[in-house]
C-alpha positions as CSV (number, residue, x, y, z in Angstrom):
1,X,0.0,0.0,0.0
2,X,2.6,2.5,1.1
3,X,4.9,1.6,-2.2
4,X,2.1,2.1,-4.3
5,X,1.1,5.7,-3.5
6,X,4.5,6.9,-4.8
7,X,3.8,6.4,-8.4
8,X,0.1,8.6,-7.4
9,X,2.4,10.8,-5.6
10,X,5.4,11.4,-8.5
11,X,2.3,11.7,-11.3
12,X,0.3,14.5,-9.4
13,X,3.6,16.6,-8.8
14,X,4.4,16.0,-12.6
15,X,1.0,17.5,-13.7
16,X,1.1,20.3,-10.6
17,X,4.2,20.7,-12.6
18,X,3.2,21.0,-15.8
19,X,0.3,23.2,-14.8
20,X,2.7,25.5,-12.9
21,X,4.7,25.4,-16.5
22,X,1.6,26.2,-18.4
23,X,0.3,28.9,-16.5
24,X,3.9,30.7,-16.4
25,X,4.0,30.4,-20.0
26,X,0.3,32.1,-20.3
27,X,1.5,34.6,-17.9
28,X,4.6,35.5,-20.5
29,X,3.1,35.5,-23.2
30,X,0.4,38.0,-21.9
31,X,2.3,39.9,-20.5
32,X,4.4,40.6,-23.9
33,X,1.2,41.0,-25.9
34,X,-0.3,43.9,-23.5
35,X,1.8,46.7,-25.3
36,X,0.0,45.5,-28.6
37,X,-3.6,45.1,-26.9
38,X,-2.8,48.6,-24.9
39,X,-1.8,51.3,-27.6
40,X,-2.9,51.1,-31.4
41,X,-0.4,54.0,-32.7
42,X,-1.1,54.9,-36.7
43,X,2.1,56.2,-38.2
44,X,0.7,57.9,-41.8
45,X,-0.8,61.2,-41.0
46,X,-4.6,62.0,-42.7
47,X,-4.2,65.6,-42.6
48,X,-2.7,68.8,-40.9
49,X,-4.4,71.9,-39.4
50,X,-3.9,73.5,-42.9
51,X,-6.3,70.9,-44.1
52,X,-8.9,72.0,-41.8
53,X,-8.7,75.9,-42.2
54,X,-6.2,76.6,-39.4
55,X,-2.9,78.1,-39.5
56,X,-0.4,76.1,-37.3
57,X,3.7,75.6,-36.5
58,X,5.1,72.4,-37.3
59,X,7.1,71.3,-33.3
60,X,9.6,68.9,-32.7
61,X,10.6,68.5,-28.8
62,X,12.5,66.6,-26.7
63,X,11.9,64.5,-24.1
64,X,14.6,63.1,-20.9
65,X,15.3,60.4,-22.9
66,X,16.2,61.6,-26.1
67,X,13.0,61.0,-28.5
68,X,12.2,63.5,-30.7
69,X,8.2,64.1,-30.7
70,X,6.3,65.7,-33.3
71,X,3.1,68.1,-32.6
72,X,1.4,71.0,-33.9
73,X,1.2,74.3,-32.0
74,X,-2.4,76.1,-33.2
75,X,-2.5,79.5,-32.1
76,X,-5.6,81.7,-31.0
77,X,-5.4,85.5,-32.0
78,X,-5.0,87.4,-28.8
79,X,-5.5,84.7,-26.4
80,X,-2.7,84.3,-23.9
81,X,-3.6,80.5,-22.5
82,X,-2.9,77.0,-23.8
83,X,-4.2,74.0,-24.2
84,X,-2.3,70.7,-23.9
85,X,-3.9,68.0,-25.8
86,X,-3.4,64.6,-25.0
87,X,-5.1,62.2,-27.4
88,X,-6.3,58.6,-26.7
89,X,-4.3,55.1,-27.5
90,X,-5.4,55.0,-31.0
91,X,-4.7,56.5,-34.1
92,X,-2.8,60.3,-33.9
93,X,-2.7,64.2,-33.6
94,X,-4.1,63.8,-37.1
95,X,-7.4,62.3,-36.4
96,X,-8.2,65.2,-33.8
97,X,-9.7,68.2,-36.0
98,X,-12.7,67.9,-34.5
99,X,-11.7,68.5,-30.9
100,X,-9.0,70.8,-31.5
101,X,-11.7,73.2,-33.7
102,X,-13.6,73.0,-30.2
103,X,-10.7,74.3,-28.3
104,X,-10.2,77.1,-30.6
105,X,-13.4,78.5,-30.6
106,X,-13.0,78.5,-26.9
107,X,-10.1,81.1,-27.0
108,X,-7.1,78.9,-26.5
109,X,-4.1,78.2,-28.5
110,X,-3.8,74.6,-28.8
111,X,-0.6,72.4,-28.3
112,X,-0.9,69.0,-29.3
113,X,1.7,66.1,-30.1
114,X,2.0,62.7,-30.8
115,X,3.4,60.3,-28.1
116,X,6.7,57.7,-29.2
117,X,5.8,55.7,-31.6
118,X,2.7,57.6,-32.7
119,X,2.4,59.7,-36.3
120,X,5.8,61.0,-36.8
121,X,7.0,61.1,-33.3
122,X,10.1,58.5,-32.7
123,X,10.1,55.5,-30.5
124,X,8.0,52.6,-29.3
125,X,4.7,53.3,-26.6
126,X,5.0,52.5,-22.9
127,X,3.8,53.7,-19.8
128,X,7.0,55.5,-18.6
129,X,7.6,56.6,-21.9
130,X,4.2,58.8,-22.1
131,X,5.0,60.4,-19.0
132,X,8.1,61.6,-20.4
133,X,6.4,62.7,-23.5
134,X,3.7,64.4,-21.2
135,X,6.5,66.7,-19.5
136,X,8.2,67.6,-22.7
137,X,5.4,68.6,-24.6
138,X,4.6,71.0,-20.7
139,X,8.2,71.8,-21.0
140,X,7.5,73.1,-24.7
141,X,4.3,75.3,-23.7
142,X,6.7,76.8,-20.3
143,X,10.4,77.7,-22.4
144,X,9.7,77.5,-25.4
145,X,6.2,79.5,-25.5
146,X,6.7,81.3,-22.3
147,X,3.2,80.6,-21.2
148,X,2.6,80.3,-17.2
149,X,1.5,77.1,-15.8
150,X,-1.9,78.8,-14.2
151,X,-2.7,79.6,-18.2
152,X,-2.4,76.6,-19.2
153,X,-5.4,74.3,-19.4
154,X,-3.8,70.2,-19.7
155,X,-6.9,68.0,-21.3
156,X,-6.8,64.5,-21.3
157,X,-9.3,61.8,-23.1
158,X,-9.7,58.2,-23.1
159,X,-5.9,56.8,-22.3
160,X,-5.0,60.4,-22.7
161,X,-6.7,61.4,-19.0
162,X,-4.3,59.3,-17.2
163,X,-1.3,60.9,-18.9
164,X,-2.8,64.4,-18.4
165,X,-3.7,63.7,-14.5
166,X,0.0,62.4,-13.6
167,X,1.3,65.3,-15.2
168,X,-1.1,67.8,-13.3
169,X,0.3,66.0,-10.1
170,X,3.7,66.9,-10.9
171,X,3.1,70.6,-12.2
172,X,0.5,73.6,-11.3
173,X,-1.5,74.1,-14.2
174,X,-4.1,76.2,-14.5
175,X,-7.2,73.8,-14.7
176,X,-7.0,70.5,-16.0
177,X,-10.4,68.2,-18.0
178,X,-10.4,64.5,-18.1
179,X,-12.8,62.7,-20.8
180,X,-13.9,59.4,-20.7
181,X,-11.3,58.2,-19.3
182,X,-10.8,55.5,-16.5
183,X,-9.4,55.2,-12.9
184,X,-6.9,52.7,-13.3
185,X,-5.4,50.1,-15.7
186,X,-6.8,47.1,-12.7
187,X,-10.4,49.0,-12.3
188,X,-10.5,48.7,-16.0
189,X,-9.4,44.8,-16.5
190,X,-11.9,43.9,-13.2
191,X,-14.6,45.1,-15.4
192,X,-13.4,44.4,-18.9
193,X,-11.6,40.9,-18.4
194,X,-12.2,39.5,-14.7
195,X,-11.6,36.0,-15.5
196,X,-8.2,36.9,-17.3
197,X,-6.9,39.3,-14.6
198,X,-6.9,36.6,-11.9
199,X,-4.3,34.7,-14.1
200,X,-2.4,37.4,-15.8
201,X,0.3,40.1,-14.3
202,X,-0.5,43.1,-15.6
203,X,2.1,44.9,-17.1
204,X,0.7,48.7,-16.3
205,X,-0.6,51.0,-14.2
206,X,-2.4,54.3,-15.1
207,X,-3.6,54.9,-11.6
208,X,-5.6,58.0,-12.5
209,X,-6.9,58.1,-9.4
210,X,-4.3,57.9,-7.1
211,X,-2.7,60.9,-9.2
212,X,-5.9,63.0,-9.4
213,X,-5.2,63.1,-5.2
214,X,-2.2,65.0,-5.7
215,X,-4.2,67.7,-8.7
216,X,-5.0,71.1,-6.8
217,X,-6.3,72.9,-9.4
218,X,-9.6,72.6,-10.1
219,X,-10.9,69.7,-12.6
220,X,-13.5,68.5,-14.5
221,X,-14.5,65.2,-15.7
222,X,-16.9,64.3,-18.9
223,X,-18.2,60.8,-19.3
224,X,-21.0,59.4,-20.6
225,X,-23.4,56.2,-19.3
226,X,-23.6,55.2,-23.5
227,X,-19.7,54.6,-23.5
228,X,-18.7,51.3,-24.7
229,X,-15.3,51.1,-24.0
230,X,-14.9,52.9,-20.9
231,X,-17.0,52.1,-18.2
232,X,-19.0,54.9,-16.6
233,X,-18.6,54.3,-13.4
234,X,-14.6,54.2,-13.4
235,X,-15.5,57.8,-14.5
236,X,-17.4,58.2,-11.3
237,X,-14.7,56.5,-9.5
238,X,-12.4,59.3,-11.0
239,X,-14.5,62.2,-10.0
240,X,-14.7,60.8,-6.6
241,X,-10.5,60.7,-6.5
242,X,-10.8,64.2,-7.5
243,X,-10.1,67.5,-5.1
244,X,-12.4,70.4,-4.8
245,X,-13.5,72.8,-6.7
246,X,-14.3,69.5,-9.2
247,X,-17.2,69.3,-11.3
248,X,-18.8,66.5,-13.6
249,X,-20.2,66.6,-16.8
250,X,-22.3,64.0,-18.0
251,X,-22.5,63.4,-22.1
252,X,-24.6,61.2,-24.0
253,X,-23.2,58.8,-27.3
254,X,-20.4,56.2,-27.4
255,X,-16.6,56.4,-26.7
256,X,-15.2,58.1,-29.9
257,X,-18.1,60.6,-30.7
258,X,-19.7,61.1,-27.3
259,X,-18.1,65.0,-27.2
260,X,-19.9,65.6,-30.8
261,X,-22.9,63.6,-30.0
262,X,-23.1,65.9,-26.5
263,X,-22.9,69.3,-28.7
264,X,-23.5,72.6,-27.8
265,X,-23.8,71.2,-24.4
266,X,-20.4,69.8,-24.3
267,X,-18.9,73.4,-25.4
268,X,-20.8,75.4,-23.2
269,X,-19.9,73.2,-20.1
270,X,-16.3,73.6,-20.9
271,X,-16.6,77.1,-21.4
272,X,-18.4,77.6,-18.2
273,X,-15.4,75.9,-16.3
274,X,-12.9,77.7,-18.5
275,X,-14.8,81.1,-17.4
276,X,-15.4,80.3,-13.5
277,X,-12.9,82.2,-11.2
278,X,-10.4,80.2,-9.4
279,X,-10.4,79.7,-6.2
């Protein structure tokens, strides 16, 4: 009896063994595919701003690390504020017309680049590497422009909201809007992929949330209940993170047209915030 439960014993460590092997292997190759199910970069620009009407400076910046990233500066006649634009995972500075027409007609001039690996900018995507690109493209507005921080207004949608907050919590701008964005890489998975993020590492983070804590200038968040890709309530979750004076907007339509499908409210909204003293 006792010589025979050796073989049981050596053929369920073998297959804990192989299942140990298997899931590691899942694990790894997960891991190295989240880049490519994280950030869909397009490298051939659609247009420029002279395509849509709007005169505009061609920029190439810096960032610590040495990539060179490519943007377009949009001036506003007489206005002495900025907007920093950051732009969602997909696609690039080209396919933002739309929004950046919005801004303008709001009175700001309009700063707007592509991260690494996006449109012309050099490089490959990652998390540390859009943060870099978020304080370059600030540094840009600050020396190069010679625009304050308070008159500068940092916007953030989709993926573009959790680069926008961490660089709020590291600068003082002036005000700073999130859209439909999220609270956190792991809030995100829990609702998009439970099952697969109780077996998978994940490789980032994006804590808008945690970030937002350390914002003092006042923010505002747009998200609406119709949004398909980013759940509303990680918007709520955001808002909650927030700091007074905060304010929420809610929009109507999916992820990618929600800010059109929301118009004139959507413009008025942000030009009430844009108008309201600061505290």
């Amino acid at each position: 009896m006792g010589s025979g439960g050796a073989p049981v014993k050596r053929a369920m460590a073998s297959t804990m063994l192989i299942v140990l092997l298997a899931f590691a292997v899942l694990n790894g190759l997960m891991y190295l595919q989240q880049p490519a199910k994280t950030f869909f970069p397009e490298r051939e620009l659609s247009a420029t701003p002279a395509d849509w009407g709007l005169e505009y400076e061609e920029v190439w910046c810096g960032t610590l690390d040495g990539i060179q990233l490519h943007g377009w500066y949009i001036p506003s006649q007489g206005s002495r504020r900025a907007l920093l634009f950051f732009h969602g995972n997909g696609g690039n500075i080209s396919h933002r017309g739309d929004s950046i027409a919005i801004f303008l007609r709001l009175g700001l001039n309009v700063f707007i680049s592509d991260y690494r690996g996006y449109g012309r900018s050099q490089g490959t995507p990652s998390e540390r590497g859009l943060s870099r690109d978020a304080a370059a493209a600030w540094q840009y507005l600050i020396e190069t422009k010679g625009f304050s921080g308070t008159d500068i207004v940092i916007f953030g949608r989709s993926l573009g909201g959790a680069m926008a907050a961490t660089l709020a919590s590291e600068v003082r701008p002036g005000r700073l809007i999130l859209e439909s964005t999220f609270s956190s890489a792991r809030d995100f998975a829990k609702v998009a992929f439970p099952v697969l993020l109780r077996l998978v590492l994940l490789r980032y983070d994006f804590d808008t949330a945690e970030r937002l804590t350390r914002v003092t200038c006042p923010v505002l968040l747009l998200h609406s209940p119709e949004d398909e890709i980013m759940p509303f309530q990680l918007g709520e979750k955001v808002y909650r993170a927030a700091n007074e004076p905060k304010g929420f907007v809610t929009m109507r339509g999916d992820h990618n047209t929600e800010f059109l499908q929301s118009q004139p409210g959507y413009e008025q909204e942000l030009r009430r915030f844009l108008s309201t003293a600061v505290p």
